[in-house]
ChimeraX commands (.cxc) that place a marker at each C-alpha (Angstrom):
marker #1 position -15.32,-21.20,-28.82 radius 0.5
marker #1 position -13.57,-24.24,-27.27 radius 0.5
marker #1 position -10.60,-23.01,-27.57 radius 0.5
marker #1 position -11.47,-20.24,-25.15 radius 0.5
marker #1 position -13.39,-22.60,-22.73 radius 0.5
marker #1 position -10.49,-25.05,-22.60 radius 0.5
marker #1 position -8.38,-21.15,-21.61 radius 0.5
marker #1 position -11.01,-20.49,-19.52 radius 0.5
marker #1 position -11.05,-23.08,-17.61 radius 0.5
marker #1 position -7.12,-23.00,-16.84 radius 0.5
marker #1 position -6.94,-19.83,-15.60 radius 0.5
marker #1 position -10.26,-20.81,-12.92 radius 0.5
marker #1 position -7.91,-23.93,-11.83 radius 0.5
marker #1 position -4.72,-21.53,-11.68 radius 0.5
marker #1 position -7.23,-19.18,-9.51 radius 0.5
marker #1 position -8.66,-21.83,-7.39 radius 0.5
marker #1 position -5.47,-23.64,-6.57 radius 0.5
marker #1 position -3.77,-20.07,-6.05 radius 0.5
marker #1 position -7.02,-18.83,-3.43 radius 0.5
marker #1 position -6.31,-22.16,-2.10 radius 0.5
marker #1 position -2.72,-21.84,-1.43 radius 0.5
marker #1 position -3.35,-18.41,0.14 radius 0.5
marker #1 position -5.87,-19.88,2.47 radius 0.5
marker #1 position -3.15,-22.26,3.77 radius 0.5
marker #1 position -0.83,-19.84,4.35 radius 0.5
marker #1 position -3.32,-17.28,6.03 radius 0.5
marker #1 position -4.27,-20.63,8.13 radius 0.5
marker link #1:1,2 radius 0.2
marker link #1:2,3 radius 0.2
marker link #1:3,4 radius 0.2
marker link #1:4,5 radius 0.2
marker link #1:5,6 radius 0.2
marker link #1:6,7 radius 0.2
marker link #1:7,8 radius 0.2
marker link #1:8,9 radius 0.2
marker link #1:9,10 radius 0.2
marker link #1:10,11 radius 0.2
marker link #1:11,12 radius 0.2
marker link #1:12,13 radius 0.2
marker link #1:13,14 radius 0.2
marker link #1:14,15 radius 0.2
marker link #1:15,16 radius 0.2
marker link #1:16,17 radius 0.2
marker link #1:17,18 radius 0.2
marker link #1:18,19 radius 0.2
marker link #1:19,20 radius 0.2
marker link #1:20,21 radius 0.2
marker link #1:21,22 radius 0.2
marker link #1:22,23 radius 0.2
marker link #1:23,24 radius 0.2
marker link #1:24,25 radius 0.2
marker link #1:25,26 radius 0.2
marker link #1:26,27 radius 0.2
view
C-alpha cells in the first residue's frame, strides 16, 4: 500500500509541475 502512495504521489508532482509549466507557457 505504500508503495503505491509513494507512486502515487510522483506522478501528482510530475502532473502538477507539468500543468504548471503549461500555464507558463500559455501565459
Amino acid at each position: 500500500m505504500a508503495k503505491i502512495n509513494i507512486l502515487n504521489e510522483k506522478k501528482f508532482e510530475r502532473l502538477q509541475s507539468s500543468i504548471r509549466w503549461s500555464n507558463q507557457q500559455l501565459a
